[in-house]
DRENLO-153791 format. One record per residue (C-alpha): residue number from 1; residue in one letter; chain; z, x, y. Coordinates in pm, whole numbers, plus 50000, padded with zeros to 5 digits. Layout:
# DRENLO-153791
[rec NUM, 'A', 'A', [Z, X, Y]]
...
//
This chain:
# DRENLO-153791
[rec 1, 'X', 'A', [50000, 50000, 50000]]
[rec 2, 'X', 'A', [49894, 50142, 50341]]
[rec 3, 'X', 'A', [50051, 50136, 50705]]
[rec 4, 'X', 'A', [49979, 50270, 51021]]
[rec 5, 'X', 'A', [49747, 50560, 51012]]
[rec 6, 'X', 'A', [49864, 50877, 50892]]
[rec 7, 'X', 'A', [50171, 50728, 50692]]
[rec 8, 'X', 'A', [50228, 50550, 50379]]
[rec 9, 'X', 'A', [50443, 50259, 50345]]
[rec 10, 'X', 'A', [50724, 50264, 50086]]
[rec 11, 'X', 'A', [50650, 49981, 49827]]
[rec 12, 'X', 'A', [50975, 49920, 49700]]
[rec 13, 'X', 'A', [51273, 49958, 49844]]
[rec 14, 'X', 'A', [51558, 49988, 49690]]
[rec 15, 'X', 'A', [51795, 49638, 49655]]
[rec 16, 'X', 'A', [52126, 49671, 49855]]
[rec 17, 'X', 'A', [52409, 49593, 49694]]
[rec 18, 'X', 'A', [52560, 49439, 50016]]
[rec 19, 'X', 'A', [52920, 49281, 50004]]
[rec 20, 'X', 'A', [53022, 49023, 50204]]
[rec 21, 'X', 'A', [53057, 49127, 50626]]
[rec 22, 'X', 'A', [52794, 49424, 50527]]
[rec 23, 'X', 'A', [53004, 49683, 50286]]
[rec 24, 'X', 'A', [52714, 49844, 50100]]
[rec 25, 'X', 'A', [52833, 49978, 49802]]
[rec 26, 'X', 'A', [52735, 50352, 49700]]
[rec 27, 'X', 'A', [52545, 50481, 49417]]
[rec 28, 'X', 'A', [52712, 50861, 49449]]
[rec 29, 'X', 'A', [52935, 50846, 49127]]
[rec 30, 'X', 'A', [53250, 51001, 49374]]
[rec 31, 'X', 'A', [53199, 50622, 49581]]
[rec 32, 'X', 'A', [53128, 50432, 49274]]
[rec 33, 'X', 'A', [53459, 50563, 49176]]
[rec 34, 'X', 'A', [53646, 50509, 49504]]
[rec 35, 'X', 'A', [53534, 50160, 49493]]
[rec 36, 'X', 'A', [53655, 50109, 49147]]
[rec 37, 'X', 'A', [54017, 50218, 49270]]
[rec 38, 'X', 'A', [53996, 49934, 49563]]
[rec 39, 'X', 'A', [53963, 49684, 49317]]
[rec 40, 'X', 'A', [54243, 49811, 49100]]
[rec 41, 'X', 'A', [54456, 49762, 49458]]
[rec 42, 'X', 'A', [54322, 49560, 49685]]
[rec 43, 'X', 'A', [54537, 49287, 49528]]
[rec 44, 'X', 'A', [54880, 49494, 49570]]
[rec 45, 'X', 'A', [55121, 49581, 49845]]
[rec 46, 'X', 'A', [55074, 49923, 49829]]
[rec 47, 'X', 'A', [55028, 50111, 50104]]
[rec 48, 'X', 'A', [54700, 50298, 50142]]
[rec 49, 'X', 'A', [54597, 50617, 50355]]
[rec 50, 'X', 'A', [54173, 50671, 50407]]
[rec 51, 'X', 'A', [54120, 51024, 50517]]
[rec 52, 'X', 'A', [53780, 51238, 50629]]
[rec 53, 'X', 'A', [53552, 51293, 50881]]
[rec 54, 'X', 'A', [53489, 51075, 51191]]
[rec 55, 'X', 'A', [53217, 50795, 51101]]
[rec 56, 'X', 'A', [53226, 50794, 50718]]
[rec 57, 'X', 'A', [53316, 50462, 50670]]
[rec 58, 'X', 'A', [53721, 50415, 50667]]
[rec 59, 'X', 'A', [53710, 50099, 50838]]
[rec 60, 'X', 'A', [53467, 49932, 50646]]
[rec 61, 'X', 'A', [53643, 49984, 50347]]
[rec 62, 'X', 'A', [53976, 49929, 50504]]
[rec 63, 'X', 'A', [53806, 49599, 50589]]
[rec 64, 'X', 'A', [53676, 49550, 50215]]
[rec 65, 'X', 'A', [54007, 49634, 50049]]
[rec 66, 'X', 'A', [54126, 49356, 50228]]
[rec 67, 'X', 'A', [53874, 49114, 50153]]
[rec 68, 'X', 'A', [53900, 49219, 49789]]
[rec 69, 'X', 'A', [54243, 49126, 49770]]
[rec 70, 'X', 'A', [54177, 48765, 49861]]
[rec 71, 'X', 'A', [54343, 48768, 50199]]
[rec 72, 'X', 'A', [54161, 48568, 50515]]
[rec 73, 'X', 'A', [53951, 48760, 50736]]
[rec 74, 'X', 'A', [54182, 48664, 51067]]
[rec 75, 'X', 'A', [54468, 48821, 50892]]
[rec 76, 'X', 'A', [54342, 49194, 50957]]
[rec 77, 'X', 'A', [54446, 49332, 51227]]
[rec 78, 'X', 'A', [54347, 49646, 51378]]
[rec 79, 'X', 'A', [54597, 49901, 51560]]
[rec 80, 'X', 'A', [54431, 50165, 51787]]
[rec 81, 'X', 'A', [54690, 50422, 51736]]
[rec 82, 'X', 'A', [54603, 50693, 52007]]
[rec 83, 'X', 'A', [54635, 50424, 52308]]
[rec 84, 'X', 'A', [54947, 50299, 52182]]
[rec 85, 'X', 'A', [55259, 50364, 52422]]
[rec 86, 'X', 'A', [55639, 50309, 52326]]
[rec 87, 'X', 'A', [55587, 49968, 52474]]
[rec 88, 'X', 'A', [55236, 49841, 52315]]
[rec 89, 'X', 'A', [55346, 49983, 51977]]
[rec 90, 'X', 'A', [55688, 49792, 52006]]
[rec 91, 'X', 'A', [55529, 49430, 52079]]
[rec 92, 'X', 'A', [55277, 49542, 51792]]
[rec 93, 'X', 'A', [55565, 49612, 51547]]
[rec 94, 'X', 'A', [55755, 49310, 51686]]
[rec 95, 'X', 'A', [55485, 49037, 51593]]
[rec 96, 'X', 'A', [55465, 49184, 51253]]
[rec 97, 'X', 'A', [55820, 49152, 51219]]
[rec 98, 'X', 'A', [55830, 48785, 51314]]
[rec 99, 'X', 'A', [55575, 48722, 51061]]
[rec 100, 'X', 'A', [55790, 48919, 50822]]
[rec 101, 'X', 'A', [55924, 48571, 50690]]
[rec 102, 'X', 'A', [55623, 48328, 50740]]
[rec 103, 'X', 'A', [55445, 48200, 50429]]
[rec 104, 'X', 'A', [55119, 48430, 50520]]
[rec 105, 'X', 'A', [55286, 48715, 50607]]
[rec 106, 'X', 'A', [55183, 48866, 50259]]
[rec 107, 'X', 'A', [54807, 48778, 50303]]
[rec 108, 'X', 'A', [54789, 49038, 50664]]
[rec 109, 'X', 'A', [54652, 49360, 50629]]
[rec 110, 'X', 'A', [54755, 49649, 50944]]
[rec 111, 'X', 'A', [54526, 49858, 51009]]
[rec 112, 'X', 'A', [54655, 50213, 51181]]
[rec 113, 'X', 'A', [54316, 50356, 51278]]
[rec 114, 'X', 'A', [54382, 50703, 51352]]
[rec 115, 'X', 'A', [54740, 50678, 51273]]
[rec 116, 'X', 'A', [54786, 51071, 51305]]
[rec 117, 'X', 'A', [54723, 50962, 51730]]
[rec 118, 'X', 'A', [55100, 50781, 51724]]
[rec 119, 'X', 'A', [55336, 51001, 51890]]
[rec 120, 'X', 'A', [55682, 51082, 51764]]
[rec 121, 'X', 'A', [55876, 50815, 51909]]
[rec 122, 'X', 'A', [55581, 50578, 51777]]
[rec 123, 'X', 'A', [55641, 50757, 51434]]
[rec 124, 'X', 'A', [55998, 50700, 51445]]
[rec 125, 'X', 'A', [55975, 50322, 51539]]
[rec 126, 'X', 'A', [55699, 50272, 51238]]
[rec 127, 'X', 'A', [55964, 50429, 50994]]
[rec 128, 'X', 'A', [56219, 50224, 51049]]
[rec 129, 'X', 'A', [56006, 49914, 51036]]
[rec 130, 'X', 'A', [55943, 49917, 50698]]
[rec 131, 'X', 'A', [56145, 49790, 50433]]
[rec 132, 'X', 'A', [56298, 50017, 50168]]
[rec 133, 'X', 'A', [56073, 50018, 49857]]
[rec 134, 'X', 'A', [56218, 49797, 49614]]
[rec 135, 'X', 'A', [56377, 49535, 49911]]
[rec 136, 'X', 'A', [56251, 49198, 50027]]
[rec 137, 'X', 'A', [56090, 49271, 50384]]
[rec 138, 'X', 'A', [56393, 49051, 50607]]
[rec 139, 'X', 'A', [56354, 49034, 51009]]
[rec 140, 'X', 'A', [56249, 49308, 51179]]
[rec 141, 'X', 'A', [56014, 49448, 50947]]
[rec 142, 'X', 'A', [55704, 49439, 50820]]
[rec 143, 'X', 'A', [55546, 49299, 50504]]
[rec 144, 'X', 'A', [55196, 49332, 50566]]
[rec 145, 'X', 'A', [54981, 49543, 50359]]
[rec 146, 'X', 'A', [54984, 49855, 50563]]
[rec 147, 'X', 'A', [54602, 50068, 50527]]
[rec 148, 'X', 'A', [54622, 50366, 50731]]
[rec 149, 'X', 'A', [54281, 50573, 50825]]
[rec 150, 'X', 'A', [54280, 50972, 50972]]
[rec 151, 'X', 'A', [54030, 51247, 51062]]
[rec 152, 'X', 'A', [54320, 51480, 51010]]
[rec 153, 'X', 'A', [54522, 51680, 50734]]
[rec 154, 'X', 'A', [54827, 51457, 50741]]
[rec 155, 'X', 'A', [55003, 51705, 50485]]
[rec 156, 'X', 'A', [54939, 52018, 50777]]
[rec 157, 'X', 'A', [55033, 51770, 51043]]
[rec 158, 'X', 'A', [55368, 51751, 50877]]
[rec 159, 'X', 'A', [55413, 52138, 50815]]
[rec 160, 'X', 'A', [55330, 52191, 51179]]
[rec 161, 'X', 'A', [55617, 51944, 51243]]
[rec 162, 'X', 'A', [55347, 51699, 51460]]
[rec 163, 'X', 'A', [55401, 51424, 51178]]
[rec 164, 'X', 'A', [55679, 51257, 51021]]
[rec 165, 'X', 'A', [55758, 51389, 50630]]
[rec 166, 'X', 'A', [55895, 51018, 50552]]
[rec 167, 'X', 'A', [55635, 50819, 50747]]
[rec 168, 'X', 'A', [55371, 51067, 50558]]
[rec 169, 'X', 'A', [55531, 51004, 50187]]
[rec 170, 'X', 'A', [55568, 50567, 50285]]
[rec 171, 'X', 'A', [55210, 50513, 50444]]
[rec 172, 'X', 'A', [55064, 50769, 50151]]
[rec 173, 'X', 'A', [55123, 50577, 49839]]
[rec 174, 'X', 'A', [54738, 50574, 49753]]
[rec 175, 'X', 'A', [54517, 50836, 49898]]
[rec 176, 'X', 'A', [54109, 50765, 49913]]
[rec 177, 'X', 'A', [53948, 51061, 50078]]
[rec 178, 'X', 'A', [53556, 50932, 50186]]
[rec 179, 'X', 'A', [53320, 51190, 50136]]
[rec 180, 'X', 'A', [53091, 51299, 50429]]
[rec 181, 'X', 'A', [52766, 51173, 50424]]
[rec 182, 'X', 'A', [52592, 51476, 50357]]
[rec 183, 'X', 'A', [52770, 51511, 50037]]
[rec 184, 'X', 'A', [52661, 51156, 49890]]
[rec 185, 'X', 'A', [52279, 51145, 50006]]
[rec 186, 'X', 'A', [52185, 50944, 49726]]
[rec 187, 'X', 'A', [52372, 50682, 49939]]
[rec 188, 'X', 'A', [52119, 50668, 50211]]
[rec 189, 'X', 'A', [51785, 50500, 50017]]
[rec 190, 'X', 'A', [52099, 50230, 50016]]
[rec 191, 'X', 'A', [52226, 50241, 50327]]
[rec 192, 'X', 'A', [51900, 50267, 50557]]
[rec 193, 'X', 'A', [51720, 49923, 50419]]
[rec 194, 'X', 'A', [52082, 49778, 50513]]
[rec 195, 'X', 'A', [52085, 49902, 50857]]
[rec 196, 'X', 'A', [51727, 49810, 50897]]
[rec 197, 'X', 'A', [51789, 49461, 50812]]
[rec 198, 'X', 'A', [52122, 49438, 51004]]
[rec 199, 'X', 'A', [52005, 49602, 51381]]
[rec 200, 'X', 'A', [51640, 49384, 51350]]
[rec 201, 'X', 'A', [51859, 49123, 51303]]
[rec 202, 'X', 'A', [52095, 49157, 51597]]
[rec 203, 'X', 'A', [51807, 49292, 51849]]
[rec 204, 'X', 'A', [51567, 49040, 51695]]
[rec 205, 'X', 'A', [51320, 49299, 51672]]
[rec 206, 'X', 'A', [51047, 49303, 51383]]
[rec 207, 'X', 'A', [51191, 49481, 51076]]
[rec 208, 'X', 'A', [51023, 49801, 51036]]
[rec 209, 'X', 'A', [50880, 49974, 50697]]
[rec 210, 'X', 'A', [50953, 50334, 50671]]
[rec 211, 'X', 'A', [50683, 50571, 50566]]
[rec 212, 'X', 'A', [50804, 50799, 50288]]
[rec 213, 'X', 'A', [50744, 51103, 50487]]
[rec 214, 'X', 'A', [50995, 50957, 50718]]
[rec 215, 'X', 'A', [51267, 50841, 50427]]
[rec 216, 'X', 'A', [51267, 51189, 50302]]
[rec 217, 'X', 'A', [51321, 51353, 50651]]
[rec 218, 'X', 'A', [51646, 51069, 50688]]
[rec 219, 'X', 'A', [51768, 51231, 50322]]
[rec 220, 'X', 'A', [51748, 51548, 50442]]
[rec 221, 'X', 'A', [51917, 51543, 50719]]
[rec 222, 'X', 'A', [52305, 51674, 50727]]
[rec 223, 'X', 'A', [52443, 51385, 50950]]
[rec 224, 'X', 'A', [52758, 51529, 51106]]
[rec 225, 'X', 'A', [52783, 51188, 51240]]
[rec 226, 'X', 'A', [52799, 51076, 50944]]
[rec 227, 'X', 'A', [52741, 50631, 50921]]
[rec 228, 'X', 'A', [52736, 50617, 51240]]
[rec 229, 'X', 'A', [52466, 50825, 51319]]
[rec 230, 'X', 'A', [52264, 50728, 51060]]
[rec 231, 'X', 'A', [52293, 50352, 51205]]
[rec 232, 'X', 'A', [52248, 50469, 51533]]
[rec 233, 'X', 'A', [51920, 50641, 51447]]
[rec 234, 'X', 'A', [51820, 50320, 51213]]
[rec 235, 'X', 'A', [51853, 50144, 51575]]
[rec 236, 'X', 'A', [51646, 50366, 51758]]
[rec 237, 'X', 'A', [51363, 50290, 51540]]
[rec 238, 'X', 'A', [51376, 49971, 51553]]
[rec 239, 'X', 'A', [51421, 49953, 51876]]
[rec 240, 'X', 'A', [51150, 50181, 51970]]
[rec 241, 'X', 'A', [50870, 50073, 51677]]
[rec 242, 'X', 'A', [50776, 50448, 51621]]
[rec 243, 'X', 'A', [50992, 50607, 51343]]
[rec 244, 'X', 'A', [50845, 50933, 51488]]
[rec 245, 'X', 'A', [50932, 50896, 51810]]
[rec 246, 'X', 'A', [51317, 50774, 51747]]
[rec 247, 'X', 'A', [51336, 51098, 51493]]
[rec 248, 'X', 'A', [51274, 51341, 51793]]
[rec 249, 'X', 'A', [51666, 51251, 51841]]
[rec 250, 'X', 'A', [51738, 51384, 51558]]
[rec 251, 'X', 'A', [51966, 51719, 51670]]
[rec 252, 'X', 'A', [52151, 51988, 51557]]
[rec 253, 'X', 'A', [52398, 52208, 51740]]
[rec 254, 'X', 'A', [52172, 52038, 52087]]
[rec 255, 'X', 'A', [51826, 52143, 51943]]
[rec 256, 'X', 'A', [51618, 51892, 51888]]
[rec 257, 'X', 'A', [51491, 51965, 51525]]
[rec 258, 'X', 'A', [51119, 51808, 51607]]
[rec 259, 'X', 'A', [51096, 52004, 51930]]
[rec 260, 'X', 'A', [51204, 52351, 51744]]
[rec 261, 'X', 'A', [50916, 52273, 51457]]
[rec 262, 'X', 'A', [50669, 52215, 51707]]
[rec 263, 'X', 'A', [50780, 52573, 51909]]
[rec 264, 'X', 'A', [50728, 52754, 51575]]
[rec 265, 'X', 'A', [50404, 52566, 51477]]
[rec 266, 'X', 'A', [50291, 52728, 51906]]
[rec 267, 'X', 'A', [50277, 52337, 51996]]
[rec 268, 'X', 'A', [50523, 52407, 52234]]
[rec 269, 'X', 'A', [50826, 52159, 52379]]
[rec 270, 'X', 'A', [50918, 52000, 52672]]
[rec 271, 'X', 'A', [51143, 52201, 52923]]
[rec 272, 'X', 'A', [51337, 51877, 53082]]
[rec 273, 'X', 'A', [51434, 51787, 52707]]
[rec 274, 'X', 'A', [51533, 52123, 52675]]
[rec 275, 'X', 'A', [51723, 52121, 52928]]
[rec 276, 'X', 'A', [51873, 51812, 52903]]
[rec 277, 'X', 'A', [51988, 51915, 52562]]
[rec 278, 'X', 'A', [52128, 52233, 52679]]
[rec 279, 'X', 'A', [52359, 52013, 52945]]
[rec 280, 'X', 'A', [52484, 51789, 52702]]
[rec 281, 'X', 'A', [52567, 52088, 52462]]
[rec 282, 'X', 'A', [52746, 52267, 52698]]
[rec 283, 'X', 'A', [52934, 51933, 52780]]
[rec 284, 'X', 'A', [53031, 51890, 52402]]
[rec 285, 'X', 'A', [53087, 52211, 52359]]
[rec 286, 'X', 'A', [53369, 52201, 52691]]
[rec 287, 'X', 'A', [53492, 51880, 52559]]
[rec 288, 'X', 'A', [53515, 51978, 52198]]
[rec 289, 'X', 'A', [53703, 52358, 52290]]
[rec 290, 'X', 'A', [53938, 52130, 52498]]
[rec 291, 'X', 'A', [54022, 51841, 52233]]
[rec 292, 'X', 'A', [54096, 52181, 51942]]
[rec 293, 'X', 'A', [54311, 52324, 52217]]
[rec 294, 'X', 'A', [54532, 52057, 52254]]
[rec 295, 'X', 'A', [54526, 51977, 51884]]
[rec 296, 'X', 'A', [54271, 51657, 51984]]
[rec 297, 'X', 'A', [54549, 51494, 52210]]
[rec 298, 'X', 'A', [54301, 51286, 52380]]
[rec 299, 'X', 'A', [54561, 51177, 52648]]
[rec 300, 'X', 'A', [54602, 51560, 52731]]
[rec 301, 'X', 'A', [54247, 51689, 52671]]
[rec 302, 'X', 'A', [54174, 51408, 52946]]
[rec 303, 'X', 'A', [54416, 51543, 53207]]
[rec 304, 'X', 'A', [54291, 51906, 53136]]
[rec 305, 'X', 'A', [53918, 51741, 53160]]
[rec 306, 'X', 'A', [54036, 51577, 53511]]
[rec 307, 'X', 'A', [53863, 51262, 53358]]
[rec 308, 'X', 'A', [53996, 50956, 53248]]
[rec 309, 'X', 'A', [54102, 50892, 52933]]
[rec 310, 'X', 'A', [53906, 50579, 52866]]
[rec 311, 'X', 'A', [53597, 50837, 53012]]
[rec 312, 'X', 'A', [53688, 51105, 52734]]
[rec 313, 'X', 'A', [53707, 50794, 52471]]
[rec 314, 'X', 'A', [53293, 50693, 52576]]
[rec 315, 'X', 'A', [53228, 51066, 52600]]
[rec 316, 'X', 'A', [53356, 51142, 52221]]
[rec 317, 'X', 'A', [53215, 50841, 52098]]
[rec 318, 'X', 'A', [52865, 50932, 52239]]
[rec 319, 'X', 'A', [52835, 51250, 52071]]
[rec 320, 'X', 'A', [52977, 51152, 51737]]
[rec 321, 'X', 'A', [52710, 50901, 51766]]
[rec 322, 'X', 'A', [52456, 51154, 51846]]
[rec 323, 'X', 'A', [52658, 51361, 51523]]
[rec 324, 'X', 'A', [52750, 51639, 51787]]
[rec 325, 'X', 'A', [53123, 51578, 51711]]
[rec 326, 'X', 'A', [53259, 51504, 51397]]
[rec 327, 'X', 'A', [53670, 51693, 51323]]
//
C-alpha cells in the first residue's frame, strides 16, 4: 500500500491493548511483569512507591492500580508534593483524616507525586498520620490507599538524612521501578498508534499513517523524555501533517539530529535554528547545574534563578518535554 511520494505506508499496525482512561499496556516482558504485580495489589491496602525517571509513566499506572482495584475514579486524588507548605499539606492530611471513618474512605487512593519534594516538617506530619500497621485507621488518620511516585533514590535520600527512615520503610511496602523508555522500545510500535489516535482526537485533526522509514527513526530514538516526549512528538505530527517536518525536533544534547545529518551529508543547516538551539541549551544547561546544586529544590533553584517558582515549574516541564531534562 502506497502514501505520499517517497514513503511507504505501514499496512498493519499493531492493535493497542488500551485500558480504560488510555493505560496502554507494554509488550517488554520487565512491563508485562510490572503489570502482573498491579493486579496482584491493586485490590489491597498496601502502600505502593513508583520510582524512575521523569515522564515514564508513574501516574498512569498510579491511576491504573487504582482503577484495577475497583475503586471510583473521583476517589483519586492527586498531591503535588513540592508546592505543598506546612499549611496546604495540613488541610490535605486533615480531609483525609475526616474521611478516615466514612463508608468510602477505603475506596480513595492518595497520590504523593514527587513525594521526595515534601520537606521535613511535611515528612514528619505524613508519619504520624498513618495508622500503625495492624490498627483500625481512627480520627486523624488516614485510610486511603497511599501510592507514592519519585524521580529520586529514596534509600540515598535517607542516608543523606533529606528523608525520613520511617516514612521511607511505611510508604515503601511495594516497590515498582518503571523502566525508561529507551530500555523497553518494543513498547513504542504500541504506544505511537495510541498517541496517534488520542492527540487527532483531541485536536480533531486527520489521523496520520506513519511511513515505516519514519516508525523506525521513532524506535530508534533514546527518548530522555521518555512518554512524554514521545507524545509530544506524536502531537507535532499531527499537528503539522508532515512526519518529516515534526521529526526535525527531534534533539539531543540541543542538536537537532536532522540538521547534524544534513551538515555531514554538505546539505548544510540553518544558522537561526542553530542558534536558537544553542540558547535554549545553554538555558537548560544553567537551569539543570542549578536544580543538581541545590539537590533539585525547586523552591531554592528558583530564588538562585531570580525567577519564579511557578516560571522554573513551565521552564522544567518544557524541556523534559523536549527530553532535555530527565533526573
Amino acid at each position: 500500500m502506497s502514501g505520499p511520494e517517497g514513503s511507504t505506508e505501514i499496512v498493519n499496525e499493531p492493535a493497542v491493548p488500551a485500558k480504560p482512561e488510555g493505560f496502554v499496556a507494554g509488550a517488554d516482558p520487565v512491563m508485562q511483569s510490572l503489570e502482573r504485580v498491579a493486579y496482584d495489589i491493586a485490590g489491597t491496602n498496601i502502600p505502593i512507591l513508583l520510582t524512575g525517571e521523569s515522564g515514564v509513566g508513574k501516574e498512569a499506572h498510579a491511576r491504573h492500580i487504582h482503577r484495577l482495584s475497583g475503586r471510583p475514579a473521583e476517589s483519586f486524588h492527586k498531591v503535588h508534593c513540592a508546592a505543598m507548605n506546612e499549611v496546604r499539606f495540613s488541610e490535605v492530611l486533615a480531609e483525609a483524616g475526616e474521611n478516615a471513618e466514612a463508608t468510602d474512605a477505603g475506596g480513595r487512593t492518595l497520590f504523593f507525586d514527587e513525594v521526595s519534594e515534601l520537606d521535613p516538617l511535611c515528612q514528619k506530619m505524613l508519619l504520624s498520620s498513618l495508622p500503625d500497621d495492624d490498627s483500625t485507621p481512627g480520627p486523624g488518620t488516614i485510610s486511603a490507599r497511599l501510592i507514592s511516585a519519585t524521580v529520586m533514590n529514596l534509600e540515598a535520600e535517607v542516608q543523606e538524612g533529606r528523608f525520613r527512615k520511617e516514612l521511607y520503610y511505611r510508604l515503601n511496602a511495594v516497590c515498582m521501578r518503571l523502566p525508561p523508555l529507551r530500555e523497553r522500545k518494543t513498547d513504542i510500535p504500541r504506544l505511537v498508534p495510541y498517541f496517534l489516535n488520542k492527540q487527532s482526537s483531541l485536536l480533531q485533526r486527520p489521523r496520520p499513517s506513519l511511513s515505516a522509514r519514519t516508525m523506525k527513526r521513532l524506535t530508534d530514538h533514546a527518548w530522555p523524555g521518555n512518554l512524554r516526549e514521545l507524545e509530544n512528538m506524536v502531537k507535532r505530527i499531527v499537528i503539522l501533517g508532515d512526519e518529516e517536518f515534526a521529526l526535525a525536533e527531534l534533539a539531543h544534547a540541543g542538536i537537532l539530529q536532522v540538521s547534524a545529518a544534513r551538515v555531514s551529508d554538505g546539505e548544510g543547516t540553518s544558522l537561526k535554528v542553530a542558534a536558537r538551539a544553542a540558547s535554549r541549551e545553554a538555558e537548560r544547561n544553567l537551569i539543570l547545574k542549578t536544580l543538581e546544586h541545590t539537590r533539585w529544590n525547586r523552591k531554592v533553584a528558583a530564588q538562585q534563578l531570580h525567577i519564579s517558582y511557578k516560571s522554573l515549574l513551565c521552564k522544567i516541564k518544557q524541556f523534559e518535554e523536549l527530553g532535555k531534562i530527565a533526573h
